[in-house]
C-alpha positions in Angstrom: 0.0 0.0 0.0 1.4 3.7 -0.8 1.7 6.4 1.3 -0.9 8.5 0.3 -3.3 5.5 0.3 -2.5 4.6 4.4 -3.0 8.6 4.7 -6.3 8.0 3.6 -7.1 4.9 5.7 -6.2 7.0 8.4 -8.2 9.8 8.0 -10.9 11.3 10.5 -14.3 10.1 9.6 -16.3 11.0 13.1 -16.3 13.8 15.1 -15.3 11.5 18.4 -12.2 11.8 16.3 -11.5 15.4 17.0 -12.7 15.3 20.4 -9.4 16.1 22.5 -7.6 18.4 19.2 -10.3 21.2 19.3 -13.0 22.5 21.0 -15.9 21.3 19.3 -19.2 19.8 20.7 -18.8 16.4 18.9 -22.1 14.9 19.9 -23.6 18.4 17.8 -21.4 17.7 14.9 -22.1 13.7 14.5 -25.9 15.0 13.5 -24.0 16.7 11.2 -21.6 14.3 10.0 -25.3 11.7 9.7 -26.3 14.0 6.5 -22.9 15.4 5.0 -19.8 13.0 5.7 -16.7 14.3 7.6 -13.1 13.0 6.0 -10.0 14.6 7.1 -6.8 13.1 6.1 -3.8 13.5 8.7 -2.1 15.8 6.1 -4.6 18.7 5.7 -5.3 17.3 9.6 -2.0 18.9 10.7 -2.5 21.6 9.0 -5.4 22.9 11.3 -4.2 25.0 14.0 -7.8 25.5 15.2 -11.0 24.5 14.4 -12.5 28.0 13.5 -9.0 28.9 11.5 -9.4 29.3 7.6 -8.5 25.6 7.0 -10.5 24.3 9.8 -13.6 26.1 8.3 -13.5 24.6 5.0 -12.9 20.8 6.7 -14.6 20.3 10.4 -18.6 19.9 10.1 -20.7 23.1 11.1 -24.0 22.9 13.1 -24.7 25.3 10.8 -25.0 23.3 7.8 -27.9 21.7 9.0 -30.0 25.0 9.8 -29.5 26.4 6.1 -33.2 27.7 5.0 -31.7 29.5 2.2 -29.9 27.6 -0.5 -30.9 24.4 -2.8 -29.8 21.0 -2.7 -28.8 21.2 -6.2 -28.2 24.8 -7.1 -26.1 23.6 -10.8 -29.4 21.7 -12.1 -27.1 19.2 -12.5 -29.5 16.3 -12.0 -31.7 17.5 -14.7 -28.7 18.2 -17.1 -27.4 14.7 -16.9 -28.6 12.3 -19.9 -27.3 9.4 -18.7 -25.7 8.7 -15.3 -22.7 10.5 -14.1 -22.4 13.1 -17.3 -23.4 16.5 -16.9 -24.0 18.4 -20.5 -24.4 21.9 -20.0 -22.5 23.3 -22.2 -22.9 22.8 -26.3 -18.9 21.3 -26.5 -18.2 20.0 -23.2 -19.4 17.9 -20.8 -18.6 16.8 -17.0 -17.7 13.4 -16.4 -17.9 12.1 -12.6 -16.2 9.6 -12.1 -15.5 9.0 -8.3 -17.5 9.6 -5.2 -14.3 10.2 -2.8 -12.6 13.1 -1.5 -9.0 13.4 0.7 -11.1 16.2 2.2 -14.7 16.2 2.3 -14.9 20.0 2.3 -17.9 21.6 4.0 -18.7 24.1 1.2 -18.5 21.2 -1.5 -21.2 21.9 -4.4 -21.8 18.0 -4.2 -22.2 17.8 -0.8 -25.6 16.3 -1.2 -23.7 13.4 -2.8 -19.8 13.0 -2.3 -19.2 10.1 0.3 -22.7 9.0 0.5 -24.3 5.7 -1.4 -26.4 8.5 -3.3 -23.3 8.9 -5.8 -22.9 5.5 -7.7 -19.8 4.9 -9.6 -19.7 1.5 -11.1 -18.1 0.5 -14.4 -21.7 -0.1 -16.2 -22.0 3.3 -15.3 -18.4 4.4 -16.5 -19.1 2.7 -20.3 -22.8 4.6 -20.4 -20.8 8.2 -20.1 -18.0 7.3 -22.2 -20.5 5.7 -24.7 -22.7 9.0 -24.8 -19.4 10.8 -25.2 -18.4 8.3 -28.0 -22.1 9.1 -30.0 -21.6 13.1 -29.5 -19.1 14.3 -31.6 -19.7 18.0 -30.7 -18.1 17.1 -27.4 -15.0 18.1 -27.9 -13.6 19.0 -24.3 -14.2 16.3 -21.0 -14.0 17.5 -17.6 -13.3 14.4 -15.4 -14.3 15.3 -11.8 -16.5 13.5 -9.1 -15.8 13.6 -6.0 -11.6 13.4 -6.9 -11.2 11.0 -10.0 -7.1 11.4 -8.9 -8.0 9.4 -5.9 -8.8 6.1 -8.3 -6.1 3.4 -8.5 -3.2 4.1 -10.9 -4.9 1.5 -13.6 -8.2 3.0 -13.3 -7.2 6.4 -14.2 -4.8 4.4 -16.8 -7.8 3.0 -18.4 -10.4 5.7 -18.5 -8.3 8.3 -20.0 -7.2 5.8 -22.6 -11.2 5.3 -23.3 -11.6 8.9 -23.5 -8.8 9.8 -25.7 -9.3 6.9 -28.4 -12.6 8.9 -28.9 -11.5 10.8 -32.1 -14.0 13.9 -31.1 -12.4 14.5 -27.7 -10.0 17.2 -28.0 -9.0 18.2 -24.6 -9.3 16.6 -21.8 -9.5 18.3 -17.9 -9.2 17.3 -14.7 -10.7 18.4 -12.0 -8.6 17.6 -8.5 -7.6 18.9 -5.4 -5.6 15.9 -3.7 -2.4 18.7 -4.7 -3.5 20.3 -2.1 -5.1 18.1 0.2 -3.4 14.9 -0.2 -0.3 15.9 -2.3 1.8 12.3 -2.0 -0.9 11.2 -4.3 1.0 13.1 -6.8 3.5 10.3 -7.5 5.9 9.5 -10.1 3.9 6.8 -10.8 0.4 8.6 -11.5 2.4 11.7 -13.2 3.4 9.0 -15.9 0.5 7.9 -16.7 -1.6 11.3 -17.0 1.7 12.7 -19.2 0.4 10.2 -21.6 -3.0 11.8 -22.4 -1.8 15.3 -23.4 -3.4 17.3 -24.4 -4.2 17.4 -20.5 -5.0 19.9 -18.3 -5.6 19.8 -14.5 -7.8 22.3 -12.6 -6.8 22.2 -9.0 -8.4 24.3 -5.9 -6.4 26.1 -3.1 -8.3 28.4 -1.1 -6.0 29.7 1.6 -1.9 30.6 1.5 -1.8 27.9 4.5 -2.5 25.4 2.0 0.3 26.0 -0.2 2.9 23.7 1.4 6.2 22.2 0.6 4.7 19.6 -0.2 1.2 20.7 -2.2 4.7 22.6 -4.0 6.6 19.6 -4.9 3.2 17.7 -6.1 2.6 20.6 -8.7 6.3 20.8 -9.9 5.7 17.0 -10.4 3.0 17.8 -12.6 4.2 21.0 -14.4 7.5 19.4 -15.3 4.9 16.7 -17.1 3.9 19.2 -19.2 0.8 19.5 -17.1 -0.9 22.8 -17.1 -2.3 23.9 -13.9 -5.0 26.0 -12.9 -6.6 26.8 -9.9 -10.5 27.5 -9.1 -10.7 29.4 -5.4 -14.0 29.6 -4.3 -14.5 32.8 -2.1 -15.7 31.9 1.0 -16.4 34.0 4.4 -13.9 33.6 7.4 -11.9 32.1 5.1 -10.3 34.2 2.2 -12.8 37.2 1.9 -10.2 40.1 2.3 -8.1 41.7 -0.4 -5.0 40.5 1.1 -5.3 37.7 1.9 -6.4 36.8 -1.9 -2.9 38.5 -3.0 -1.0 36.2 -1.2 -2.8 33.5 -2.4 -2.2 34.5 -6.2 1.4 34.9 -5.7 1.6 31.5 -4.0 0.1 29.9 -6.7 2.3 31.4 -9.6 5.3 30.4 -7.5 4.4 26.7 -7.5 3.5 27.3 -11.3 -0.1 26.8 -10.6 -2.4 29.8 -13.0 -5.2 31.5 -11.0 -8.1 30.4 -13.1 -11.2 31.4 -11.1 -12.1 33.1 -8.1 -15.5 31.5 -7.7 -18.6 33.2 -6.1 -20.0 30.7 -3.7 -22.6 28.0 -5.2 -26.4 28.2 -3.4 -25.8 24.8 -1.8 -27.6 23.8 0.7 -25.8 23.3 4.0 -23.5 26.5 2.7 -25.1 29.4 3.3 -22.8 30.7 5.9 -19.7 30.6 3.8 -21.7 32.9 1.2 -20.6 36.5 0.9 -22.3 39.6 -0.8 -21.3 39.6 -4.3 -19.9 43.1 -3.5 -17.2 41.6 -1.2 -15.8 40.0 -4.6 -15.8 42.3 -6.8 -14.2 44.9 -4.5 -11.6 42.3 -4.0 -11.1 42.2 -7.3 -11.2 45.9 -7.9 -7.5 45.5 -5.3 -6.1 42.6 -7.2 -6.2 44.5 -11.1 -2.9 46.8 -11.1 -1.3 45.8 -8.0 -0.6 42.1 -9.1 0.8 40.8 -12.6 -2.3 40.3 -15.1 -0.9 36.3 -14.7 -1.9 36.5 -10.8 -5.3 37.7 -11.7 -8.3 35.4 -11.6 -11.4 35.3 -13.3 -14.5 36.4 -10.4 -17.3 34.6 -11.7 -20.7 33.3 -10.8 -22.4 30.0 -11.4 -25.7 30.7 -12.3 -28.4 28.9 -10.6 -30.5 26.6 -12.3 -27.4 25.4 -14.8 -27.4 28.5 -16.5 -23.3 28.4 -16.6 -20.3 30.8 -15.3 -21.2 34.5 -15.9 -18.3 37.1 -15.2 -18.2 39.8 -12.5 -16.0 42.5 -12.8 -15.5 46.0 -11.7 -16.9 48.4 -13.5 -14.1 50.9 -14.7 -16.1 52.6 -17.7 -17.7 56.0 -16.6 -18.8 57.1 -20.4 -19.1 55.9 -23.9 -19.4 58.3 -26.7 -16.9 60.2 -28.9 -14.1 58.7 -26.2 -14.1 56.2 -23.8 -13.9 57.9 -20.6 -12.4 55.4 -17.8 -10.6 54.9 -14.5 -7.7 53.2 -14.2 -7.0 50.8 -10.9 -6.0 54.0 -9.0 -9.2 55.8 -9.7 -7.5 58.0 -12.1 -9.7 59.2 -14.7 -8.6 58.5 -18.4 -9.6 58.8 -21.8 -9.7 56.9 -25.1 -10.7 58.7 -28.1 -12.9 55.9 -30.4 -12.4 55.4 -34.1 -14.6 56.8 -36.6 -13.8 54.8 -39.3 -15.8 51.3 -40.1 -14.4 48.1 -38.9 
């Protein structure tokens, strides 16, 4: 057995678990743990210095998930977008492929929470063949996103084999995988694993770090493993109160990430899912954050803030709004609030 495997084996699954690291009412948090599974592995474990820290947020059960009045079970429609189990097709040439029902973190603010870790998520390899077979008789798919739950949490030979189905499909251009074991469980990154995926280029992998304490030596090393593949990397931060909802605090996570080669992809707004609703901030609180990133970080440090519409409506854009007139000239401020102009063309395009 690897490592990363007896790291896993080990994690915390109960709250009577924690009882004795933090101060946390564990018999509160097992009614918790009874609708949305708890898992913790004894990496992102040690990296908790307290249970109401920015890392213990996103991992150790809230009461407070089970009192949410606000938000949806299912905020993504993703049920009704999904022709046959475990393929979501929202978009014209894409579609999500989930392919695992695990997690090296079951994180509290998950968008699948509702299904990750429970028997209500079925993978089984009937299943497998049905999305690969719709995939197969699509040929405007031309980009898979393999997600789940953590599809880099399959065995080595499992992986092997579904991304050699995948890419003998003669449609599928690009394949993407969706991950965050770099972070949470980054000795799954092994030689081993990295040889197989640098088969499959094109591949790309979008990975998640939310916080600068999650940017280790190790979460490091496992994306240097995977850049020097030829990998690239992305990451999708999801903004989330308590956790990373300050303008600095974002900064230092950009930079982190471009030091360990990792692109800043999205900053996400977070989903309506139910059992969520405290991590939620006002939209404003993202956009203003954004409003401190443009001009004081390298364009390359600079994710995109966007929202997931509700109801499976896809990922709309929010930005600052830095035009003040359009006429004659563009009339604009610039990241310091300086007023500038642009005079437009008057000749056709």
């Amino acid at each position: 057995m690897e490592d990363w495997q007896k790291l896993l084996l080990a994690s915390a699954t109960t709250c009577s678990a924690l009882d004795g690291r933090f101060p946390v009412d564990t018999t509160a948090l097992e009614r918790v743990t009874a609708v949305y599974p708890m898992r913790i592995n004894p990496y992102y474990l040690g990296l908790i210095r307290h249970h109401d820290d920015p890392l213990g947020r996103q991992a150790i059960p809230d009461v407070r998930e089970l009192t949410d009045t606000v938000c949806i079970a299912d905020p993504l429609a993703e049920d009704r977008l999904s022709p046959v189990p475990l393929i979501v097709h929202k978009y014209p040439d894409r579609v999500l492929f989930l392919v695992s029902n695990q997690c090296a973190v079951y994180c509290r603010f998950c968008t699948r929470k509702r299904l990750v870790g429970t028997a209500a998520m079925r993978i089984t390899d009937e299943l497998l063949h049905q999305g690969i077979d719709y995939i197969r008789r699509h040929p405007a798919i031309r980009e898979v996103l393999v997600s789940g739950g953590d599809p880099l949490l399959l065995p080595d030979d499992r992986i092997d084999d579904l991304l050699a189905a995948l890419r003998a499909i003669p449609t599928v251009e690009i394949i993407r995988i969706g991950s965050r074991v770099p972070c949470t469980l980054p000795m799954r990154i092994t030689a081993e694993l990295t040889a197989i995926l640098k088969k499959y280029h094109p591949l790309y992998i979008n990975t998640h770090f939310n916080h600068p304490a999650e940017v280790t030596a190790a979460a490091a090393a496992a994306c240097t493993r995977l850049a020097d593949a030829g990998i690239p990397l992305g990451s999708q931060t999801v903004l989330l109160r308590g956790v990373n909802d300050d303008v600095e605090t974002i900064r230092t996570l950009m930079r982190a990430l471009l030091r360990i080669r990792v692109k800043p992809y999205y900053l996400f707004q977070a989903d309506l899912t139910r059992g969520t609703n405290h991590f939620r901030t006002p939209v404003r609180t993202g956009i203003e954050i954004m409003r401190g990133l443009y001009g004081h970080l390298s364009g390359m440090a600079v994710p995109t803030f966007a929202l997931d519409a509700p109801g499976g409506k896809g990922k709309i854009p929010l930005t600052p709004q830095y035009v003040l007139e359009h006429g004659a000239s563009l009339v604009f401020a610039n990241y310091r609030g300086e007023t500038c102009t642009y005079p437009e063309s008057g000749d056709p395009c």
